[in-house]
VOGU-277500 format. One record per residue: residue in three letters; x, y, z of N, C-alpha, C in turn. Coordinates in steps of 0.02 Angstrom, whole numbers, plus 50000, padded with zeros to 5 digits. Example, Ala and Ser with C-alpha at 12.3 -4.5 7.8 and 13.67 -1.06 7.14 Angstrom:
2
ALA506604971650390506154977550390506604983550390
SER506424988850354506844994750357506455000250394
***
This chain:
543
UNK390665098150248390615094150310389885093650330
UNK389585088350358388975085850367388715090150445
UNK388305094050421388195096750522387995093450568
UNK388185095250615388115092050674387615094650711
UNK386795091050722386265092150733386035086950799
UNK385685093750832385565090050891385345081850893
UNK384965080550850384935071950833385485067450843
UNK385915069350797386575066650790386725066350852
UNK386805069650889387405070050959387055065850996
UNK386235065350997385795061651037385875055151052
UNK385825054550981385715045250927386535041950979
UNK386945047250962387715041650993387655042551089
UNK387155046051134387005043451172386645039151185
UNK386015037351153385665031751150385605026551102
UNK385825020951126386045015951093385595011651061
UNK385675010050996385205004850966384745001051007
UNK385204996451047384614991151106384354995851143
UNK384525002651161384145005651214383365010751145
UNK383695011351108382955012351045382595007451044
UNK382735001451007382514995851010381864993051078
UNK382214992551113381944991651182381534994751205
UNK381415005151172380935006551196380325003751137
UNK380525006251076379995003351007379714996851037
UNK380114990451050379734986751059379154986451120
UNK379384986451155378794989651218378354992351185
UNK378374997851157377685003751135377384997851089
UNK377654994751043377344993250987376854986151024
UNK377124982951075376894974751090376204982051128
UNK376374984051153375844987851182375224989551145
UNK375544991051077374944996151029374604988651000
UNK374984982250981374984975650952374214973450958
UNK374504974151079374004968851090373164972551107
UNK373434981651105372624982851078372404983351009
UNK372744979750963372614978750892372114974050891
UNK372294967950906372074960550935371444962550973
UNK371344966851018370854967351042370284968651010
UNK370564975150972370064978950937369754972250880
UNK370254967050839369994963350800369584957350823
UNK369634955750902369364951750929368624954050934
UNK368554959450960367834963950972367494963250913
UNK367924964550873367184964150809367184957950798
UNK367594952350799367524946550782366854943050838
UNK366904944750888366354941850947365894944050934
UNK365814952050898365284953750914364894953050831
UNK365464950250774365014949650726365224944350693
UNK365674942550699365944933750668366094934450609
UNK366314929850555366614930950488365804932950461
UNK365554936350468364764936050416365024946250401
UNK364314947550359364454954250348364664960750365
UNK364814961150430365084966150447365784968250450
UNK365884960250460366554959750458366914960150380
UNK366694956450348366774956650255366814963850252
UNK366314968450265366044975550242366764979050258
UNK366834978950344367284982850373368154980450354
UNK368064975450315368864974050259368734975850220
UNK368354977450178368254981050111368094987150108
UNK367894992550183367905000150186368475002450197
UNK368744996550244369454999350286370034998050232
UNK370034995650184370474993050140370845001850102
UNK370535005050087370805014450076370915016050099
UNK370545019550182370925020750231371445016350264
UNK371525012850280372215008250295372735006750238
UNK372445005750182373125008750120373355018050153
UNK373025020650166373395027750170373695029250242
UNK373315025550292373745023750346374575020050348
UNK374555014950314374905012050321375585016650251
UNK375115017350222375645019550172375915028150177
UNK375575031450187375895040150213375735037450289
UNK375345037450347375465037750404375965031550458
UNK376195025950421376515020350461377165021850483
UNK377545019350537378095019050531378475015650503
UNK379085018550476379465014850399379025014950364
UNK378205020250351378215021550291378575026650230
UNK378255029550194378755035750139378845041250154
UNK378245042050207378265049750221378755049350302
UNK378785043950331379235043150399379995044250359
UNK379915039250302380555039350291380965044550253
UNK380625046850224380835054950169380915062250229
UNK380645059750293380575064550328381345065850360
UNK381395058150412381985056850400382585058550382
UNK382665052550312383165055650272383415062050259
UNK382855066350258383125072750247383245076750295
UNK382945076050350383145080750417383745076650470
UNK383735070350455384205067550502384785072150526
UNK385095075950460385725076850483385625086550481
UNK384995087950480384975094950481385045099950537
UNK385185107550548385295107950617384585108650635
UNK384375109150714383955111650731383405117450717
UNK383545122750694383255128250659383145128850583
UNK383365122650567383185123850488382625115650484
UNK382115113350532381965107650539381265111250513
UNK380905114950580380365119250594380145120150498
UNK380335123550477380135127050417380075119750373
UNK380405115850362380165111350317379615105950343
UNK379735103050392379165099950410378415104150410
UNK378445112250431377745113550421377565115850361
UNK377935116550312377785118550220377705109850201
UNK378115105350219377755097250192376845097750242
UNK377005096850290376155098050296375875101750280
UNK375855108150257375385111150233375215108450156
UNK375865105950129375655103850036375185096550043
UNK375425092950114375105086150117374435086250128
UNK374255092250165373565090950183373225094950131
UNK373535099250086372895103250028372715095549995
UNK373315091549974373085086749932372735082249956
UNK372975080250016372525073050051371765076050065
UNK371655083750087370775083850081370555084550023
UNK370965086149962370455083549893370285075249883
UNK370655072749903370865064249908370205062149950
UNK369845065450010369395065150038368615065750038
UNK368795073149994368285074349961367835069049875
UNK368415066849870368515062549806368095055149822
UNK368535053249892368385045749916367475046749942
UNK367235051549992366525051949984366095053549943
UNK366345058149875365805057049837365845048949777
UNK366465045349784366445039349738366375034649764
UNK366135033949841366255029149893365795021849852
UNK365345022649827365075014949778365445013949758
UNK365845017049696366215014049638366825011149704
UNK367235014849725367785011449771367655005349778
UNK367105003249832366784998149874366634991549792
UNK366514994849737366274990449683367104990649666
UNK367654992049652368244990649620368514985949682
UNK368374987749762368994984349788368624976849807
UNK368034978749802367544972049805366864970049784
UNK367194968049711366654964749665366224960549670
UNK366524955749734366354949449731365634950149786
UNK365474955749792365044958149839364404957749809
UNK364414960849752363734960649696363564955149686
UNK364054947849711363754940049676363324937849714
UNK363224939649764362714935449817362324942249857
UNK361554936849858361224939649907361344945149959
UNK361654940350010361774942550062362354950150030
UNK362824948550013363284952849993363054960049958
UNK362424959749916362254964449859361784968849917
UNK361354965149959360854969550006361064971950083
UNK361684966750084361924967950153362434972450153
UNK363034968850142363694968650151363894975850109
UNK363734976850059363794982150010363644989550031
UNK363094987650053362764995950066363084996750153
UNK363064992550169363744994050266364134995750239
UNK364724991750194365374994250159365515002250125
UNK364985004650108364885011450090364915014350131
UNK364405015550185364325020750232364775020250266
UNK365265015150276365825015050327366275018950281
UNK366545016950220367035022450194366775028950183
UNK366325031250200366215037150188366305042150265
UNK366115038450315366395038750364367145038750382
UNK367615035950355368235034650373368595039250317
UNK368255041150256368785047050232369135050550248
UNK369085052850307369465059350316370055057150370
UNK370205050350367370915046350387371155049950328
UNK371135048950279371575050450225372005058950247
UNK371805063250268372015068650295372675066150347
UNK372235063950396372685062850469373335057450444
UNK373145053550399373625048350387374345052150382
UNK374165057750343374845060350302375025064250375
UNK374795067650398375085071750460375315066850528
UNK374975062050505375335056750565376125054150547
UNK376135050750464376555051250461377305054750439
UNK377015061250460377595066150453377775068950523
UNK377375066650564377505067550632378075061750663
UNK377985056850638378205051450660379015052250638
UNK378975053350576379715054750550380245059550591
UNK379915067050606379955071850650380265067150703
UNK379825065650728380105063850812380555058450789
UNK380475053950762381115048950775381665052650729
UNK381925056050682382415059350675382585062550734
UNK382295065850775382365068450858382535063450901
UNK382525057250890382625053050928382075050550983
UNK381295051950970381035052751018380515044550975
UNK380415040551013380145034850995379475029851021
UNK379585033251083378905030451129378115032051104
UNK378235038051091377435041351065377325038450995
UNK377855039650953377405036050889377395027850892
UNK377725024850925377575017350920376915014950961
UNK376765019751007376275017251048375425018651008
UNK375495027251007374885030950987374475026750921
UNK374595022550887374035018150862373665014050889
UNK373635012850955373255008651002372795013851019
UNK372795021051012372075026051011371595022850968
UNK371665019850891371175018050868370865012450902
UNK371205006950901370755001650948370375002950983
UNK370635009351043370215009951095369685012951100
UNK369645017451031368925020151023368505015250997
UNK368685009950942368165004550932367884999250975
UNK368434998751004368154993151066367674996951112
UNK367985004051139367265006051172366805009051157
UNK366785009751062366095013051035365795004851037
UNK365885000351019365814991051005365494989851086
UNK365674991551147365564990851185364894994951218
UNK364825000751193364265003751207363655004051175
UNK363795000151114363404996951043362984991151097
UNK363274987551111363254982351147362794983051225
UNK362684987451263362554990651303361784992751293
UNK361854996851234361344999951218360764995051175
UNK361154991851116360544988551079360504980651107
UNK361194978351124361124972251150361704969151109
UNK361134961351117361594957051038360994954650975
UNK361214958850926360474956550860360784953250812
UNK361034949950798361534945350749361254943850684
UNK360574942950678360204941650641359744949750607
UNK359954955150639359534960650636360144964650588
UNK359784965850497360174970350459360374979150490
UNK359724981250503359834988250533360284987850616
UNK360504982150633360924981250691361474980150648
UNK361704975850596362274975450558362644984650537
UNK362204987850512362444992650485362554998550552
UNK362255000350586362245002850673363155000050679
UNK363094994850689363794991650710364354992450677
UNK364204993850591364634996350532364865001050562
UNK364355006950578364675014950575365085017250639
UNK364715010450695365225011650748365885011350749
UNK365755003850712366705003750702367145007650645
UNK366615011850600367055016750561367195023450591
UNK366565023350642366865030650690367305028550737
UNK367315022550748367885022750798368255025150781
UNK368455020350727369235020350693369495030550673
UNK369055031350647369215037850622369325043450658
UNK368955041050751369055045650806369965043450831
UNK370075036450824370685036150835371325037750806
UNK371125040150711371665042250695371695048650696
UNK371235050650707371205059850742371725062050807
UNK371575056550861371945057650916372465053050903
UNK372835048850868373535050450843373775055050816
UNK373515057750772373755064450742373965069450836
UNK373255072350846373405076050897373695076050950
UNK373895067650961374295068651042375005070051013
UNK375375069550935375945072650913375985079250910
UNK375575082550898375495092550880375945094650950
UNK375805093151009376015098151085377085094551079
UNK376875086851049377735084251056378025086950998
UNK377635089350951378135092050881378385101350920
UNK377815102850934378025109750936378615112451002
UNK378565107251064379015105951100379715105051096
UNK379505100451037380435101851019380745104550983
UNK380215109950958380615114050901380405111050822
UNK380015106950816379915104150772379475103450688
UNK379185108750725378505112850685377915111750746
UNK377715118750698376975119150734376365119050706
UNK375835120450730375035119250682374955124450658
UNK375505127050597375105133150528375195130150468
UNK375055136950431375075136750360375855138350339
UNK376315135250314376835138850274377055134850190
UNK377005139150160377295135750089378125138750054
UNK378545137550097379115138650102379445133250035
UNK379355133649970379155126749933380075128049900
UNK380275132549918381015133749870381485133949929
UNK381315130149990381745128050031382315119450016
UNK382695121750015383125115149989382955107950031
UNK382865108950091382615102150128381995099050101
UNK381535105450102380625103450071381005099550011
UNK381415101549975381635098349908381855090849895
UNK382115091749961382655084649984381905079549996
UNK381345081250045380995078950058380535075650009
UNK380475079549951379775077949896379985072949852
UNK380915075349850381365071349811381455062049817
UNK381305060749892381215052949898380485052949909
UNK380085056749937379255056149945378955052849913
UNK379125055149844378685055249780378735046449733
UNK379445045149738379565040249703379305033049776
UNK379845036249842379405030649901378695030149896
UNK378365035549897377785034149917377535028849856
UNK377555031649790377355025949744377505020949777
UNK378175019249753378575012149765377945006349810
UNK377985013349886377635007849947376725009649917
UNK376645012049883375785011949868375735004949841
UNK376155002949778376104998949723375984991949779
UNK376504992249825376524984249890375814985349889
UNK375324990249924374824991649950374264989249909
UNK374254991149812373904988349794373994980249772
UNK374304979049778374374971649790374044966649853
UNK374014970449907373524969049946372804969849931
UNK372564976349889371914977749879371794971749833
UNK372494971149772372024965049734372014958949764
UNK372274956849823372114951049842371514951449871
UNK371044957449929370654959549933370014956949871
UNK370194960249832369614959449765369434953349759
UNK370144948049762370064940849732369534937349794
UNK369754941549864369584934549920368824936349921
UNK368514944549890367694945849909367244939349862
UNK367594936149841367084930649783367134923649810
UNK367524923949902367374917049954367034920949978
UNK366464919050014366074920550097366734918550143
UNK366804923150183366934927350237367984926650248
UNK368114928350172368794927250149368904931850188
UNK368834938650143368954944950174368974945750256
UNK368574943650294368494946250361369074941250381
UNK369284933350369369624927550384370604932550348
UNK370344933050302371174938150290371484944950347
UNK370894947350362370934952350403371164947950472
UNK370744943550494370914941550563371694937750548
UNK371784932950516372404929650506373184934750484
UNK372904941550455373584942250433373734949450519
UNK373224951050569373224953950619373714948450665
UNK373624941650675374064937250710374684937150666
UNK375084937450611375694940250598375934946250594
UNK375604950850605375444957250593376034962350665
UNK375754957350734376084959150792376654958250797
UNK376984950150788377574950550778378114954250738
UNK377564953250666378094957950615378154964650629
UNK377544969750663377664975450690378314976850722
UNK378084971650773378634972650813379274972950810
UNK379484967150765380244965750739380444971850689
UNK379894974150632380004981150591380314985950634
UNK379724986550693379924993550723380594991650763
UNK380844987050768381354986150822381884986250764
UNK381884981650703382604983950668382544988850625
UNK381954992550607382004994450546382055003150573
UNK381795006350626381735011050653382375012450690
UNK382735009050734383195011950746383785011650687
UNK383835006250664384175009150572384125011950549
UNK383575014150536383635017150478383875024150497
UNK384155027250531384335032850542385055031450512
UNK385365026750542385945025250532386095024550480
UNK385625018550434385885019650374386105025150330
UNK385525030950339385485037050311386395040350330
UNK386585040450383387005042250412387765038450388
UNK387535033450349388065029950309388095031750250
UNK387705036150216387575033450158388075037250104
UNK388615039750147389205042150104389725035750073
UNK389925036950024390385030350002390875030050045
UNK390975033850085391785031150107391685027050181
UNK390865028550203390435024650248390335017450234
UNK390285017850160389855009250134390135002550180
UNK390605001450194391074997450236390564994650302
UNK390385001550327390174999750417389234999350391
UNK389005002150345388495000550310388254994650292
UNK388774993150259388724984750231388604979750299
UNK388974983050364388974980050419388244978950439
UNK387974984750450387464987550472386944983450448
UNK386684984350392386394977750335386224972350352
UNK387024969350363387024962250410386584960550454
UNK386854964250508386544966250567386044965350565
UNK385464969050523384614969350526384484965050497
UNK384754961850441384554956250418384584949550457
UNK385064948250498385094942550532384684944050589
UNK384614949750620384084951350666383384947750644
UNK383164949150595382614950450562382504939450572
UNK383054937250513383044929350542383014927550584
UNK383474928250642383634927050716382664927150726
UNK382264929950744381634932850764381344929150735
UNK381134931550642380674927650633380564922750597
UNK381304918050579381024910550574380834907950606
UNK381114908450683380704901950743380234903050758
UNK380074912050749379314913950752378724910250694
UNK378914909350635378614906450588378424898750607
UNK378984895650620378974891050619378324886650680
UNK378434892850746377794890150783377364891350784
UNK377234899150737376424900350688376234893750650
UNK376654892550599376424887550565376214880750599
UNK376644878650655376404870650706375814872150754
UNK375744878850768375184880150783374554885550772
UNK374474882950710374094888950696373554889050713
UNK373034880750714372504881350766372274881150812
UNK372824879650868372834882850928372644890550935
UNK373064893950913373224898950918372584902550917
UNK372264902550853371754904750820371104903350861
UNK371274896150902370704895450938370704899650994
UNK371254899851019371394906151091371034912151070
UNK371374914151025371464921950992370634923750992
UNK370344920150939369554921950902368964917750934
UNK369194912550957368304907850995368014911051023
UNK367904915851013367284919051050366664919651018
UNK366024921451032365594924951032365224923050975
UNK365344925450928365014923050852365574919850799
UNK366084920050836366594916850784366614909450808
UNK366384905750752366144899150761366954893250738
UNK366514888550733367074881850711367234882650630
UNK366844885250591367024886550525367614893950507
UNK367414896350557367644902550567368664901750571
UNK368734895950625369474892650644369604890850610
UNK369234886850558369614883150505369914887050428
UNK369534891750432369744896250355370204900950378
UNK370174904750464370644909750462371274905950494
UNK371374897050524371884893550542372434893150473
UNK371954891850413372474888850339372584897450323
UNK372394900050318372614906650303373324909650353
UNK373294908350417373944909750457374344904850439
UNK374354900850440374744895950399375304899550350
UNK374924900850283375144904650236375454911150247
UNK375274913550298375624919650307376104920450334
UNK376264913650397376674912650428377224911450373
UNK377354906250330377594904350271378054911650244
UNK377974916550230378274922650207378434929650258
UNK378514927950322378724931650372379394934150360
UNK379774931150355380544933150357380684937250281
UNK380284934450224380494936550161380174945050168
UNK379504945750196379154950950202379674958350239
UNK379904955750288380364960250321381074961350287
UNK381294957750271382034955950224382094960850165
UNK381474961150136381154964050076381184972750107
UNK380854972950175380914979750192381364983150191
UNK381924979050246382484981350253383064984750206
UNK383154979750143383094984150074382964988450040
UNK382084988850050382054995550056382255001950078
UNK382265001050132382395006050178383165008750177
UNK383495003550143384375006050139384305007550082
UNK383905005950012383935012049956383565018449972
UNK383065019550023382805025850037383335030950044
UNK383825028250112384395030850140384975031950061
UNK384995029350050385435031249988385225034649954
UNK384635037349962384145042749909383965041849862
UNK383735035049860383535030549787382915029749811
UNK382335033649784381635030049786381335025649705
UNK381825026149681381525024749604381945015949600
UNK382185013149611382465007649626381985003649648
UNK381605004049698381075002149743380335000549709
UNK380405006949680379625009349616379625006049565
UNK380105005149530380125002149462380134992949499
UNK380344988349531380084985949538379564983549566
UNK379354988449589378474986949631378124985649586
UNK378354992849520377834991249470377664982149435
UNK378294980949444378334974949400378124969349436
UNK377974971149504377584966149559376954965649556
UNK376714973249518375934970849521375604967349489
UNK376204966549408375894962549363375974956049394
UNK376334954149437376624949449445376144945149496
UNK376044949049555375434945949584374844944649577
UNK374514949649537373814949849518373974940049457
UNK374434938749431374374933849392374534927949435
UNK374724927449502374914924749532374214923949592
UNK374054928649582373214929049628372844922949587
UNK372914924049542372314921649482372394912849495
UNK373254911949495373314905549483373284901449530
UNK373464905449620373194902449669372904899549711
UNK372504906649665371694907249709371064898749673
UNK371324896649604371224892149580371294886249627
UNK372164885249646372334880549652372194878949726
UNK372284882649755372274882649839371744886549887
UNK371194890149854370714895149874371134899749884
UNK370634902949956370954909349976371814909850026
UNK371944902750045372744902650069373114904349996
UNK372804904249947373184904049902373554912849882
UNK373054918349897373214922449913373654926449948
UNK373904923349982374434924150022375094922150014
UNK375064916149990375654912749951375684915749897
UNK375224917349855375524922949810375844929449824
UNK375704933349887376014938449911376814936749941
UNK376814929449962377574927749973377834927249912
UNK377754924849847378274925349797378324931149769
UNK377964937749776378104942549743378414947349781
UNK378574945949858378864949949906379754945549891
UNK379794938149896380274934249863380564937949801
UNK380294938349757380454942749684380854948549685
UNK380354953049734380614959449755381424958949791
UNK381434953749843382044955949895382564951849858
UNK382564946849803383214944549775383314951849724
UNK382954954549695383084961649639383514963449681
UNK383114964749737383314971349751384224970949798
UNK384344966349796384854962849852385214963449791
UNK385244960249745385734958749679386064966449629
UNK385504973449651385264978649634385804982849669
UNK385574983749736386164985749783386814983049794
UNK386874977749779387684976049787388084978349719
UNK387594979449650387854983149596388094990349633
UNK387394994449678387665000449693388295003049732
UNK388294998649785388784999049843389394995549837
UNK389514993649797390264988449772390184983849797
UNK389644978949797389644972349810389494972149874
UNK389164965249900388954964949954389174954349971
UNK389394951850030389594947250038388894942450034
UNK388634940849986388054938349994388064930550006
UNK388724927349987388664920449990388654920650076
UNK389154924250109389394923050177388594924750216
UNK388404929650188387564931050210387074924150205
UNK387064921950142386644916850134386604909250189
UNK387564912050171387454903850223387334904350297
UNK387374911650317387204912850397386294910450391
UNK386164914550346385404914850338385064905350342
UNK385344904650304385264897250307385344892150373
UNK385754894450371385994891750467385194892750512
UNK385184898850514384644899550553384024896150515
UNK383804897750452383234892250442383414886750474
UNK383664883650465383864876550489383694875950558
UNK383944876750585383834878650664383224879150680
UNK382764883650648382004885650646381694881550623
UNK381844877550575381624869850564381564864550612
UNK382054865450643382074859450701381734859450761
UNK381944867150758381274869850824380624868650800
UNK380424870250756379844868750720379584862150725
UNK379794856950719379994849550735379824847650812
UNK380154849850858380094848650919379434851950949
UNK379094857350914378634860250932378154855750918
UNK378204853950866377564849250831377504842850870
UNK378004839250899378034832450922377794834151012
UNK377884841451029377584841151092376984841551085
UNK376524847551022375894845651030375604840951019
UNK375984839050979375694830750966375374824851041
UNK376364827151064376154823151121375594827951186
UNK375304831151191374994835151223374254834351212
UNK374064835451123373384832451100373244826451136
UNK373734821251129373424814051150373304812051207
UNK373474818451266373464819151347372864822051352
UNK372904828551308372424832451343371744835351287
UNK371744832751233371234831851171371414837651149
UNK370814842651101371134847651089370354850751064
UNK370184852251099369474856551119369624860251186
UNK369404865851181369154870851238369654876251225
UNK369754882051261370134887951269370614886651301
UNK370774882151383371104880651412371634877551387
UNK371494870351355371644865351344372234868051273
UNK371924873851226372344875651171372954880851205
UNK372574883451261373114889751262373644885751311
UNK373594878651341374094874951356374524874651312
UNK374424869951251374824868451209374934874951166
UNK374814880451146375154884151129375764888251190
UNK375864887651260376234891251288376714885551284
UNK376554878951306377104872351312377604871751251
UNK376914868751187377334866751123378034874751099
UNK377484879251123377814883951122378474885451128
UNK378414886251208379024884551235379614881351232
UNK379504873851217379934871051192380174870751119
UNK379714873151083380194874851015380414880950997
UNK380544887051062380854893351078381434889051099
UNK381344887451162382124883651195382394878751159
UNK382404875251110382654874951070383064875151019
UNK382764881650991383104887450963383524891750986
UNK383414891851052383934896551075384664893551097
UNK384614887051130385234880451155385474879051080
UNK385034878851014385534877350953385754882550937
UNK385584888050938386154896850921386524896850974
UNK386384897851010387064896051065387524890951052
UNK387244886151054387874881551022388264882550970
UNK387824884350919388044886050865388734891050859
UNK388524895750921388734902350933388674908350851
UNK388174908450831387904913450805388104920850813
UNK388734923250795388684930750822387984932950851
UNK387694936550819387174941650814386644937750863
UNK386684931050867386244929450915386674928350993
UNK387224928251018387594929151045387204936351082
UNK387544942151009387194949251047386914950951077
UNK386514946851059385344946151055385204945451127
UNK385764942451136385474939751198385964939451264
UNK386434941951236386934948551294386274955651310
UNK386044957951265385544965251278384914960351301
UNK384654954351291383974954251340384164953751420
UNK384804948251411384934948951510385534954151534
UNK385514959651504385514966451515384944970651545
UNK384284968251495383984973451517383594969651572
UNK383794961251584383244957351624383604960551690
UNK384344964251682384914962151754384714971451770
UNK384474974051734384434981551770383904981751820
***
């Protein structure tokens, strides 16, 4: 019989929309000092070298962020999985023997990344050595900033084993929020940069000054994520800050047992980003234009992850007995049409307005008119693979729960060949949007496997009845998409389409109306799940 752990008893008092509801809050919270933080450097250095540099330092540390410290990353989710259903007193001992094995390895990993910090900076961006500016500027900032930001690689892993901890506890507010610590140290090291030397735009030894600020920011902020979890882990019983290598404990076992194969699995996604990385350092100011454009999909998709994929995934885990598969298969549904419901119509008004948007978001400071136009076609493209990107997760995350990390891995592997040849042929045909559209067909690749994969495991899965819901809603998101476009249309020819004002009109209007839209055709439609959707918003609008 499965024990019954304080989690468990928790989870069936608090209800999905009431998880949900808090994740999203924390996360729009942590989002919109994301945006900030990318706005700051964008004003204060524009697509030119600092910005290039600080995508090509941050590109390691944010692979190890995102990949051991994210939520719904391997180490959230192996943490998880294996403690979900454990009692209380047998939690403590494995979570602090996984940190102690995580951090011997992640400070060799550290030690490794500052003494190779050239070669890194030369593998993840070649295209740096081709030009001038790039070989004397951009290159030698890009160094000293990763050498600076190494020792994320430490905190990454303890962040995300903290994160796992508490949301198996049920506790959700602190880790969705506490990544908005990093922003806030860059914006106000960026701000006192600013203060002190001024504005030198043209001044190299002001370029690199400005490098190390924003690599100490960053690195002061994933410090104090780590640490504002230590006082909430040990509070609840959860582990505390020692040493234990308790390594022939059956949970530690349970834990290393999906770790090892997840963590690959989600590294392999990761280098697929680095090689698009590689491809975009051989445009002027790709790299910094990828960074800003994939931060404006970045919020939404956060958000929608942490809202279906976090309060699921407990559940799934909690299904993942066969005689469960039934309300599982339900479950599935559920996040998947969530996931549509959200972000086709979201896509759809990224894509009708992407230079609006972009003009709100980035016109500032040193980010010029050339600047809108490379990181506008780039949101574009990204907008384009929103729904497949999350769809793809969700998958994931229900073979984690089933204790399959090798399902996941073996095709990642086969994604990398897959993109890097798909980089190549893009990047030809379409520049650097093309990069991105290559990351939508190999995330595409991934979520039909893996859909066709699992319904082998679980005795089949209703996929036609899925498809055609799924479809429904594109459709719908199409049309909204449609109506969005014909208001800005009609809006440009009223009100032109220059200034800050004038865009962030037509992005709230066109907006608007191709939301309401969408929402009068699911209603009509009567859409279960969007039905739901929207029983729990004027719930929580009526409390």
């Amino acid at each position: 019989m499965i024990n019954a752990s304080r989690s468990s008893r928790r989870l069936g008092k608090k209800s999905l929309a009431g998880i949900a509801g808090i994740v999203a809050a924390a996360t729009l919270l942590s989002k919109a000092f994301g945006y900030l933080r990318q706005a700051s450097i964008l004003a204060a250095f524009g697509t030119g070298p600092v910005t290039d540099a600080n995508a090509a330092a941050y590109a390691l540390p944010a692979f190890m962020l995102v990949l051991l410290g994210g939520v719904n990353g391997p180490f959230h989710s192996a943490i998880i999985s294996a403690i979900a259903r454990k009692k209380r007193e047998e939690v403590a001992p494995i979570v602090e023997t996984i940190t102690t094995i995580v951090g011997i390895v992640l400070a060799g990993v550290t030690v490794a990344i500052i003494l190779f910090a050239p070669a890194v900076i030369d593998l993840f961006a070649p295209g740096f050595g081709e030009t001038d500016v790039g070989l004397l500027v951009t290159r030698p900032i890009a160094i000293a900033m990763l050498r600076v930001m190494a020792p994320i690689a430490v905190f990454a892993g303890f962040i995300g084993i903290g994160f796992g901890s508490l949301n198996a506890d049920d506790q959700y507010w602190l880790p969705s929020v506490s990544p908005l610590l990093s922003s806030v140290t860059v914006v106000l090291g960026l701000l006192i940069l600013r203060l002190v030397l001024g504005e030198q735009i043209s001044d190299p030894s002001y370029f690199m000054t400005g490098g190390i600020v924003v690599a100490g920011g960053t690195l002061t902020g994933a410090m104090l994520q780590w640490l504002v979890q230590v006082p909430a882990l040990a509070k609840s019983g959860l582990g505390r800050l020692r040493l234990r290598f308790d390594i022939h404990n059956p949970g530690v076992r349970d834990v290393l047992k999906v770790l090892v194969p997840a963590t690959l699995s989600s590294g392999t996604l990761q280098i697929n980003a680095l090689t698009d990385l590689r491809f975009a350092t051989y445009i002027p100011q790709a790299p910094a234009a990828l960074e800003s454009a994939s931060l404006l999909v970045l919020a939404p998709l956060g958000i929608i992850s942490n809202v279906v994929l976090v309060p699921f995934f407990p559940v799934f885990s909690r299904l993942a007995e066969p005689a469960l598969w039934p309300d599982l298969k339900l479950r599935i549904r559920q996040s998947l049409m969530l996931v549509a419901l959200t972000m086709m119509p979201i896509s759809a008004l990224i894509i009708t307005l992407a230079r609006p948007i972009v003009t709100v978001a980035y016109r500032y400071g040193a980010f010029d008119e050339d600047s809108v136009e490379i990181v506008s076609s780039l949101l574009i493209a990204y907008g384009i693979g929103m729904f497949v990107y999350l769809a793809r997760d969700v998958m994931v995350r229900v073979f984690y729960a089933l204790g399959d990390g090798q399902t996941p891995f073996k095709i990642s592997l086969v994604n990398i060949v897959i993109n890097f040849a798909l980089d190549y042929v893009f990047l030809k045909l379409m520049g650097a949007p093309g990069l991105v559209i290559a990351t939508v067909g190999v995330n595409l690749v991934s979520l039909i496997a893996m859909t066709i994969l699992l319904a082998r495991k679980i005795g089949g899965l209703p996929l036609i009845e899925w498809t055609g819901a799924i479809t429904t809603v594109f459709a719908v998101s199409m049309v909204s998409g449609l109506s969005c476009w014909l208001t800005l249309g009609g809006l440009a020819s009223v009100l032109g389409s220059e200034g800050f004002v004038t865009n962030l009109v037509q992005v709230c209007v066109a907006g608007a109306v191709g939301s309401t839209t969408f929402v009068l055709i699911a209603v009509v439609l009567k859409i279960p799940e969007a039905e739901l959707l929207i029983q729990q918003v004027r719930q929580r609008f009526s409390r």
